[in-house]
ROSE-4610 file (N, C-alpha, C; in Angstrom, 1 decimal, always signed):
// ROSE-4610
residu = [X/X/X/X/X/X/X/X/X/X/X/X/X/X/X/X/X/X/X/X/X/X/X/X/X/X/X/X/X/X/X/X/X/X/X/X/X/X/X/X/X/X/X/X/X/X/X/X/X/X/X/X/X/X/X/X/X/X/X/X/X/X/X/X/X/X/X/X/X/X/X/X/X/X/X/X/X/X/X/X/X/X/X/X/X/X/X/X/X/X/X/X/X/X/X/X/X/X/X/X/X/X/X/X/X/X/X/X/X/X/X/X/X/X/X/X/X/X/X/X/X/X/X/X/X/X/X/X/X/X/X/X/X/X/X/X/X/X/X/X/X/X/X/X/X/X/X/X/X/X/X/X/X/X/X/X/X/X/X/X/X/X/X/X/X/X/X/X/X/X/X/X/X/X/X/X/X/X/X/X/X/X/X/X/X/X/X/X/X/X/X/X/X/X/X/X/X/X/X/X/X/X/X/X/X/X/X/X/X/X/X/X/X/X/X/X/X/X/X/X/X/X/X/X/X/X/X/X/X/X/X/X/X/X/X/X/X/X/X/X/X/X/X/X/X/X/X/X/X/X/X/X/X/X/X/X/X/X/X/X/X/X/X/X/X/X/X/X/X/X/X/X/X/X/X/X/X/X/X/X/X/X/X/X/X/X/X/X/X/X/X/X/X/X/X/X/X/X/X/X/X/X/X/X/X/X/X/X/X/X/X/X/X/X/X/X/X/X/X/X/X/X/X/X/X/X/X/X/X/X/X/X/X/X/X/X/X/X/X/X/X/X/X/X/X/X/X/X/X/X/X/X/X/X/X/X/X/X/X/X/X/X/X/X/X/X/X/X/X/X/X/X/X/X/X/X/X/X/X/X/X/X/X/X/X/X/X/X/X/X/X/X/X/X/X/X/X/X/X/X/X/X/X/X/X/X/X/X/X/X/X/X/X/X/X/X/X/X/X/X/X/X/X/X/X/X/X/X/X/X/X/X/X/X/X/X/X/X/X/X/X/X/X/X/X/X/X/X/X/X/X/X/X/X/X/X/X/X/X/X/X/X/X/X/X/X/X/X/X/X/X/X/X/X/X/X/X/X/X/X/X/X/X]
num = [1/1/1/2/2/2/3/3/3/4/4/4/5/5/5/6/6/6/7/7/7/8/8/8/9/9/9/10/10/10/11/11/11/12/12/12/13/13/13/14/14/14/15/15/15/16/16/16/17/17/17/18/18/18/19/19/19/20/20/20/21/21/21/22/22/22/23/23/23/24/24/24/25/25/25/26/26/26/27/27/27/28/28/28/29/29/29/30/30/30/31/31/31/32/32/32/33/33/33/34/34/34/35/35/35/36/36/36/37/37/37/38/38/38/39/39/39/40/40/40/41/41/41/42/42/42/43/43/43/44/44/44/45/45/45/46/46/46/47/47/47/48/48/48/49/49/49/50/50/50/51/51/51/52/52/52/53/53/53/54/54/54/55/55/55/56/56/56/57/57/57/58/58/58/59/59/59/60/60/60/61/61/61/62/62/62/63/63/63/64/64/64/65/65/65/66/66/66/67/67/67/68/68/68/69/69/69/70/70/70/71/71/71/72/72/72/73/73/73/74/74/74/75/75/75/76/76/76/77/77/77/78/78/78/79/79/79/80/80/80/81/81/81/82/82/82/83/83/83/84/84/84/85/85/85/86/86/86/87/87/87/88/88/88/89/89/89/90/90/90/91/91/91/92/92/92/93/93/93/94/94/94/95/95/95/96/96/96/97/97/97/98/98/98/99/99/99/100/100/100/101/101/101/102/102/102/103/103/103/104/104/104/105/105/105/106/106/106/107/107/107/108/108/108/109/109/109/110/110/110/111/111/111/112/112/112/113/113/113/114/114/114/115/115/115/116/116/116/117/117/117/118/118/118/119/119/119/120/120/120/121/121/121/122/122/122/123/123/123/124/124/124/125/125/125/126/126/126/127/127/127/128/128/128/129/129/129/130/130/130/131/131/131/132/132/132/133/133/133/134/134/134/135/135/135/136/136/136/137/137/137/138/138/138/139/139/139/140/140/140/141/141/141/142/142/142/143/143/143/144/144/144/145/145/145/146/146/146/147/147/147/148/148/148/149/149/149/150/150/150/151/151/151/152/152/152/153/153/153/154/154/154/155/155/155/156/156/156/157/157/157/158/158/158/159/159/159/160/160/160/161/161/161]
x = [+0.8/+0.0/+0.9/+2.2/+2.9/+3.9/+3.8/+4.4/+3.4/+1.8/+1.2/+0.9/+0.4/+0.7/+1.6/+3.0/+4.2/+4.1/+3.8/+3.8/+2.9/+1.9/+0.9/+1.0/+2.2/+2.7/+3.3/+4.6/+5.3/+4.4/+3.8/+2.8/+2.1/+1.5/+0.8/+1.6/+2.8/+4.2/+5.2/+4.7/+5.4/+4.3/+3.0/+2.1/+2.0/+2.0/+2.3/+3.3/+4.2/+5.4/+5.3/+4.1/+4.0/+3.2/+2.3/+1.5/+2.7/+3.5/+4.5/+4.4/+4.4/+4.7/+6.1/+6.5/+8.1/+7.9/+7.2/+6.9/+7.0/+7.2/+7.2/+6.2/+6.3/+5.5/+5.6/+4.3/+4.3/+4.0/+3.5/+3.0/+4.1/+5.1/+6.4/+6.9/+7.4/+7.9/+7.5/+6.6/+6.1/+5.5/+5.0/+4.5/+3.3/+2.5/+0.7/+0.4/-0.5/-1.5/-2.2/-2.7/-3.8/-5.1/-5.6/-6.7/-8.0/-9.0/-10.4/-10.8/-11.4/-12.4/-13.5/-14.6/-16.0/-15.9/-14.9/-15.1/-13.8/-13.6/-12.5/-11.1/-10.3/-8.8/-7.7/-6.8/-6.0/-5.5/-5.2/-5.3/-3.8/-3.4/-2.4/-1.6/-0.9/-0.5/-1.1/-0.8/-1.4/-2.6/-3.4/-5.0/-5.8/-5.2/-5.7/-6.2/-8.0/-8.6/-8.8/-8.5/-8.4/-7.9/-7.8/-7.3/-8.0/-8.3/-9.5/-8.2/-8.5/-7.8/-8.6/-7.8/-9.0/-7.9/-8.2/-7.7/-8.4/-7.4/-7.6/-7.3/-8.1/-7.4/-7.8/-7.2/-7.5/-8.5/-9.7/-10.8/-12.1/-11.0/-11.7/-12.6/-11.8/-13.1/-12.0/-12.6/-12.1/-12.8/-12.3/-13.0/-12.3/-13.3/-14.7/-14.8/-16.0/-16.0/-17.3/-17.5/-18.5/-18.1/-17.2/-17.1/-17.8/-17.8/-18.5/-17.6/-17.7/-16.7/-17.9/-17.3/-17.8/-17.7/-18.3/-18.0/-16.9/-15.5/-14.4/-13.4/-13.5/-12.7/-11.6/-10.5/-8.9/-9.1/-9.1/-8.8/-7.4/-7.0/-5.6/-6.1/-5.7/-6.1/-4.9/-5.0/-3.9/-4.5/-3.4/-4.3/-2.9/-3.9/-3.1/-3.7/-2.7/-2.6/-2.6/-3.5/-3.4/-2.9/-3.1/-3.4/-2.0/-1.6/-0.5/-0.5/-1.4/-1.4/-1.4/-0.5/-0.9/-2.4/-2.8/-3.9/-3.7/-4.6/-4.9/-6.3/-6.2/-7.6/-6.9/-8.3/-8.8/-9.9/-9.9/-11.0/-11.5/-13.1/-13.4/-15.4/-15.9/-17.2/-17.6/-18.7/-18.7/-18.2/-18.8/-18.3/-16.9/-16.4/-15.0/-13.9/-14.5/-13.8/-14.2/-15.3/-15.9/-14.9/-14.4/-14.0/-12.6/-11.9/-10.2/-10.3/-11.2/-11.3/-11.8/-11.9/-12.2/-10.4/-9.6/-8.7/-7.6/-7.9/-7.0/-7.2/-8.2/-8.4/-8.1/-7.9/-7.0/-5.9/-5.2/-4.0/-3.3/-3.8/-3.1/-2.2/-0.7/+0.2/+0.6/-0.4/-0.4/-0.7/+0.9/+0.4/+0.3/-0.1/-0.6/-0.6/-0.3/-0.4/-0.9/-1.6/-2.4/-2.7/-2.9/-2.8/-4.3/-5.1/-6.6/-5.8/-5.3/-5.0/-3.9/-3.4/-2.5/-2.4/-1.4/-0.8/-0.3/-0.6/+0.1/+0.5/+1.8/+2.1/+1.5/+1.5/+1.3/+2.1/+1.1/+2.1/+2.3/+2.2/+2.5/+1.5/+1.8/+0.8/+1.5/+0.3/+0.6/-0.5/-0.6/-1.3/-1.9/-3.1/-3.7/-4.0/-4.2/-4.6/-5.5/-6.8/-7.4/-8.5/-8.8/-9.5/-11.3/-12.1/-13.3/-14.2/-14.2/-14.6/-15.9/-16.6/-17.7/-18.6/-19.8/-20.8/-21.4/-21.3/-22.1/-22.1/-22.1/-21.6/-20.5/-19.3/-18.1/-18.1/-17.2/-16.8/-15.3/-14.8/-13.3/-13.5/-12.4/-12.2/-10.7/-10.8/-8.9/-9.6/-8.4/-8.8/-7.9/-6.7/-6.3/-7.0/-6.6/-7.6/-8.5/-9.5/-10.3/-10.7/-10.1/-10.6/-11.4/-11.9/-13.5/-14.4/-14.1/-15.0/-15.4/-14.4/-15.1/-15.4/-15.8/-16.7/-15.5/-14.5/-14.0/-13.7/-14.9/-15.2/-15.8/-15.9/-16.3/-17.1/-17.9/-18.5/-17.7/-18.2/-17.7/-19.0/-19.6/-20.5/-20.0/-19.9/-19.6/-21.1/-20.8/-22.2/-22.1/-23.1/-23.1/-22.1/-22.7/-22.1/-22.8]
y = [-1.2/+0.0/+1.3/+1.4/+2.5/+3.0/+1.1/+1.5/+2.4/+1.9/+2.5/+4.2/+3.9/+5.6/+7.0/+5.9/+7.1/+6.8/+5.8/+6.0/+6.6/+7.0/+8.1/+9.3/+9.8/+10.9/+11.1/+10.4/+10.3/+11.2/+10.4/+10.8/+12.0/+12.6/+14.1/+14.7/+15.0/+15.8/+15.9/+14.9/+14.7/+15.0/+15.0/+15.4/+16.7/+17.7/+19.3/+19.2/+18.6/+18.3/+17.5/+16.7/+16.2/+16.4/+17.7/+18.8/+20.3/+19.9/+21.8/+21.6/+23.0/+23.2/+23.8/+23.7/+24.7/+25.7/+26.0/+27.3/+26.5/+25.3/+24.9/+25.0/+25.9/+25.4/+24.1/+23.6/+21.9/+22.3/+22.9/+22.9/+23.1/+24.3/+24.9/+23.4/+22.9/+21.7/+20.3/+20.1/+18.9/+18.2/+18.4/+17.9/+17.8/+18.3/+18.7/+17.1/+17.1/+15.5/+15.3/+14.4/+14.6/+13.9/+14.0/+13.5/+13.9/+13.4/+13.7/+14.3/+15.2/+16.0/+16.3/+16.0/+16.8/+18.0/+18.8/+20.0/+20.4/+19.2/+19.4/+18.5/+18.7/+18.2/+19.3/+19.3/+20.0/+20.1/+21.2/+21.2/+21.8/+22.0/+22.1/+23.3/+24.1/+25.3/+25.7/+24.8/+24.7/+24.4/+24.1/+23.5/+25.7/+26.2/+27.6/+28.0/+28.2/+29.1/+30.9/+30.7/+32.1/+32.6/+33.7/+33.9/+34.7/+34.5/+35.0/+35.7/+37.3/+37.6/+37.4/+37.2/+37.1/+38.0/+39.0/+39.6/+39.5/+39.4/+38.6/+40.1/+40.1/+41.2/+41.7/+42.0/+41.8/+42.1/+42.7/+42.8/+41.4/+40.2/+38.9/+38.8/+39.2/+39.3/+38.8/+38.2/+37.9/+38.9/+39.5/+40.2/+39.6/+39.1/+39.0/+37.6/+37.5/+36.5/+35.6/+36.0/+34.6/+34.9/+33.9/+33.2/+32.6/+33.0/+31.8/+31.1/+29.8/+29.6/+28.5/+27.6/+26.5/+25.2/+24.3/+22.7/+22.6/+22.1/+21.7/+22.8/+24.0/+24.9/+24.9/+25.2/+25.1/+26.6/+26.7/+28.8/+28.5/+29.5/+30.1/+31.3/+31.0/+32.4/+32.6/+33.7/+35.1/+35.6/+34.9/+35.1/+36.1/+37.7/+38.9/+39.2/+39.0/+39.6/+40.7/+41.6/+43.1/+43.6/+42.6/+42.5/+42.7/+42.7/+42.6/+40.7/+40.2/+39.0/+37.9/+36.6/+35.4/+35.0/+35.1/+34.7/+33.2/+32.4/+31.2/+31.0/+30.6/+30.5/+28.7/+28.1/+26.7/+26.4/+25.5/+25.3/+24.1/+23.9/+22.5/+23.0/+21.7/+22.0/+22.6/+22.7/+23.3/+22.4/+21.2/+20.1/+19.8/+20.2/+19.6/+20.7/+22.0/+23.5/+23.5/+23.1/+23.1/+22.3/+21.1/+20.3/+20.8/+21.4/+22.0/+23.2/+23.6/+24.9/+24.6/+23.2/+23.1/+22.5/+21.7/+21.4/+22.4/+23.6/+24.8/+25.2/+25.4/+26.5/+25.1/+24.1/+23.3/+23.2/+23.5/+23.8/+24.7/+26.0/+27.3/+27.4/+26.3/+26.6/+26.1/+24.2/+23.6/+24.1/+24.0/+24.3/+23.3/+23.1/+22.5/+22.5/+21.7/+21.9/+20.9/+21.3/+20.6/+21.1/+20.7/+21.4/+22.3/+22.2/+23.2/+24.1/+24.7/+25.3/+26.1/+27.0/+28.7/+29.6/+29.2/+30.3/+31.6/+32.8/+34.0/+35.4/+34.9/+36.2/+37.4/+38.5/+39.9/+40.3/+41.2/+42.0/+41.5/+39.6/+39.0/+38.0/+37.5/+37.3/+35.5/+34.7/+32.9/+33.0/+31.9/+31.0/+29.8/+29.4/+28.4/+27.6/+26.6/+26.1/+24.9/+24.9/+24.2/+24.0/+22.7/+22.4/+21.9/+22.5/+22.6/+21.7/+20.1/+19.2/+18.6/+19.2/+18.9/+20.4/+20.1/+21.3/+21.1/+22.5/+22.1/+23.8/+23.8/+25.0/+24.7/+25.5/+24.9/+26.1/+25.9/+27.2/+27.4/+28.6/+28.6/+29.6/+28.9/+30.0/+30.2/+31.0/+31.0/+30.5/+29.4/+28.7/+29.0/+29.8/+30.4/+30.7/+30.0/+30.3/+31.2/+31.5/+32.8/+33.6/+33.2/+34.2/+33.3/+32.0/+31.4/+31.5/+31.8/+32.1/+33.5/+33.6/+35.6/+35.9/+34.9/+35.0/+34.8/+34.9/+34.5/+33.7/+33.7/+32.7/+33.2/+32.3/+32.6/+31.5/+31.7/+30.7/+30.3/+29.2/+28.8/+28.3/+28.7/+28.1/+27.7/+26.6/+26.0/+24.8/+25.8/+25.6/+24.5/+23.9/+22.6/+22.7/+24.0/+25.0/+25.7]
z = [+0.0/+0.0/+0.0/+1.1/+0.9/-0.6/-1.3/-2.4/-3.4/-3.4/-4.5/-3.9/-2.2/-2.7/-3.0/-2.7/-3.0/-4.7/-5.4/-6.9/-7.4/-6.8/-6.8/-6.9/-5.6/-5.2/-6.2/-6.6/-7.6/-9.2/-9.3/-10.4/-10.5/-9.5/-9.1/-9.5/-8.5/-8.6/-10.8/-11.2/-12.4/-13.7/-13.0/-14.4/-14.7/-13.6/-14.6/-15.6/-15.5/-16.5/-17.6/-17.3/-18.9/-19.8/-19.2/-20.3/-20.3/-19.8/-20.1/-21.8/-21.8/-23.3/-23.7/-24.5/-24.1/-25.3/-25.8/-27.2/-28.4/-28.7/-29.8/-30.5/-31.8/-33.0/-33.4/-33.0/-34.2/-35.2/-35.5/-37.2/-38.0/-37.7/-38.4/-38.4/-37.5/-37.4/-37.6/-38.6/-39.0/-38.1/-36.8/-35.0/-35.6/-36.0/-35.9/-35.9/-34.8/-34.9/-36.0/-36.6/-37.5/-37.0/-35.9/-34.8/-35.7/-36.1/-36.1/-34.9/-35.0/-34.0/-34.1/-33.3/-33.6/-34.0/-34.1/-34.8/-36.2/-36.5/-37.5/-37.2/-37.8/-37.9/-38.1/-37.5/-38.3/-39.5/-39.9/-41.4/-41.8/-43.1/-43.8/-44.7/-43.9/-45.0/-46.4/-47.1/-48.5/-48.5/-47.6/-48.5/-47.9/-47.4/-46.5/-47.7/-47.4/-48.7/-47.8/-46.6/-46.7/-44.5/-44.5/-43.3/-42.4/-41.1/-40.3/-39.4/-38.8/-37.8/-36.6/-35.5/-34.4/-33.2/-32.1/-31.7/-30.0/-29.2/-27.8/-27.2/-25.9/-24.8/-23.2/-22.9/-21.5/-21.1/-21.2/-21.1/-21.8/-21.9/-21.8/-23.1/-24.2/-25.1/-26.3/-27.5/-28.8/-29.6/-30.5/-31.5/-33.1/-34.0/-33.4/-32.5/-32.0/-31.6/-31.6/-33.0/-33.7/-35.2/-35.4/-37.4/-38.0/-39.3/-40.1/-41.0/-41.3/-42.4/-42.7/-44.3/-44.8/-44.8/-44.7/-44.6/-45.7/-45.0/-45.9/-45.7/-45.4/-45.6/-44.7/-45.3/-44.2/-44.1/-42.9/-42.3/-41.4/-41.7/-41.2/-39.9/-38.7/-38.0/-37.2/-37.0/-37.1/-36.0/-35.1/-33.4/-32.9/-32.4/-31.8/-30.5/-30.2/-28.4/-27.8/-28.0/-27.6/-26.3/-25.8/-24.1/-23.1/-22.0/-21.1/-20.7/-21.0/-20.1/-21.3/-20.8/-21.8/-22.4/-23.2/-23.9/-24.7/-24.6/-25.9/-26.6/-27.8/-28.6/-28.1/-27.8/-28.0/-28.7/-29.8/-30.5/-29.9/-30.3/-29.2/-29.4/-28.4/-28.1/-27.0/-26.4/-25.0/-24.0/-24.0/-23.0/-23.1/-24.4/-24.4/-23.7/-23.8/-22.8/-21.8/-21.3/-19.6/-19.2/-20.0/-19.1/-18.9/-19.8/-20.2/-19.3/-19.1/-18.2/-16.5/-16.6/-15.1/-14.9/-15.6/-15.2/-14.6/-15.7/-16.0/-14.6/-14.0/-12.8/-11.5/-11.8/-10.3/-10.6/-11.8/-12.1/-12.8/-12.5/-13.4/-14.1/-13.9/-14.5/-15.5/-15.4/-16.5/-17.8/-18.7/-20.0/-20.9/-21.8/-23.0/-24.1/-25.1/-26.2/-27.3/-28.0/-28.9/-30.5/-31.4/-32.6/-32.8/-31.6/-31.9/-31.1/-30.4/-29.4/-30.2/-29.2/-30.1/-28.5/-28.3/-26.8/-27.7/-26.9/-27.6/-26.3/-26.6/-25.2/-25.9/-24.9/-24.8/-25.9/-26.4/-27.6/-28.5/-28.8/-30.1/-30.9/-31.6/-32.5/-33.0/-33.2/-33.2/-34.3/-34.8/-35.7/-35.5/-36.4/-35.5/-37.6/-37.9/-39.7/-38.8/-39.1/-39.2/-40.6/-40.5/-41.5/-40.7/-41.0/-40.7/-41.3/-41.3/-42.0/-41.9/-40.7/-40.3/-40.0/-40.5/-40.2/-38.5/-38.6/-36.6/-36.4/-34.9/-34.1/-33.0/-33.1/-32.1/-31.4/-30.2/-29.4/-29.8/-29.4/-28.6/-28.0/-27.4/-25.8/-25.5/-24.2/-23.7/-22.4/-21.9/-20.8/-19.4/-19.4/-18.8/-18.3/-16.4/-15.3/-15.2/-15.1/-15.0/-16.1/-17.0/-18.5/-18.9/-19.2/-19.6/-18.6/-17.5/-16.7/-16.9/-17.1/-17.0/-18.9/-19.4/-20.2/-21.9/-21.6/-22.8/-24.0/-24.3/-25.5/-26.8/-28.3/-29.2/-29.7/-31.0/-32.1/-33.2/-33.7/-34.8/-35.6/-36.4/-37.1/-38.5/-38.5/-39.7/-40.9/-41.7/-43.0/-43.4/-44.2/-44.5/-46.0/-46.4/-48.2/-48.2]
């Protein structure tokens, strides 16, 4: 019993560490997953029919923050940080943010990275290429403790054509 719970302890103490992120672009670097998602796949430099800016800021708001795009379409977005504070766009559903945003706020420092996802310090500006392969309604959000709570989120309405 004392072995499993110090391999426990073990474990607690070593999992912030195995979501750190260290700034790597996957995508520059050939990393991007190619995962199906209920709200798309990542997508590919080349297939981008066109580029959406989306602009984050400390006042907890995306502008804009409801898109439209079309069943099939690869968007490029051109995520800017107006703000003093770390910002991220996560793309996803509601349940699948409720749930990234409850982890976020018992562990603030855990970072993350995933190819829906796009960290962007203050002042600078990241990119996010997804491919939008399925029609629905998606969210994103910044899940950085306290900013989806305090309401930072957006739409994604994706058309059937």
């Amino acid at each position: 019993m004392k072995r499993i719970a110090a391999f426990v302890a073990v474990f607690l103490v070593a999992l912030p560490t195995a979501f750190a992120h260290d700034g790597t672009d996957h995508a520059k670097h050939g990393m991007t997953k190619k995962e199906q998602t209920a709200w798309g796949v990542a997508g590919d430099r080349s297939s981008v029919t066109r580029t959406v800016e989306v602009v984050m800021s400390d006042d907890m708001k995306f502008s804009p923050s409801n898109i439209t795009v079309k069943n099939g379409e690869t968007v490029r977005f051109l995520i800017k940080n107006s703000g003093q504070v770390l910002h991220e766009l996560v793309l996803g559903t509601a349940p699948v943010l409720d749930e990234h945003a409850k982890m976020m706020m018992m562990n603030p420092n855990m970072a993350h990275s995933e190819p829906y996802m796009v960290h962007v310090k203050p002042g600078q500006s990241g990119e996010l290429v997804w491919n939008f392969n399925r029609p629905g309604v998606f969210d994103f959000a910044c899940l950085i403790a306290g900013h989806y709570q305090a309401g930072m989120k957006g739409k994604v309405v994706v058309s059937a054509q």
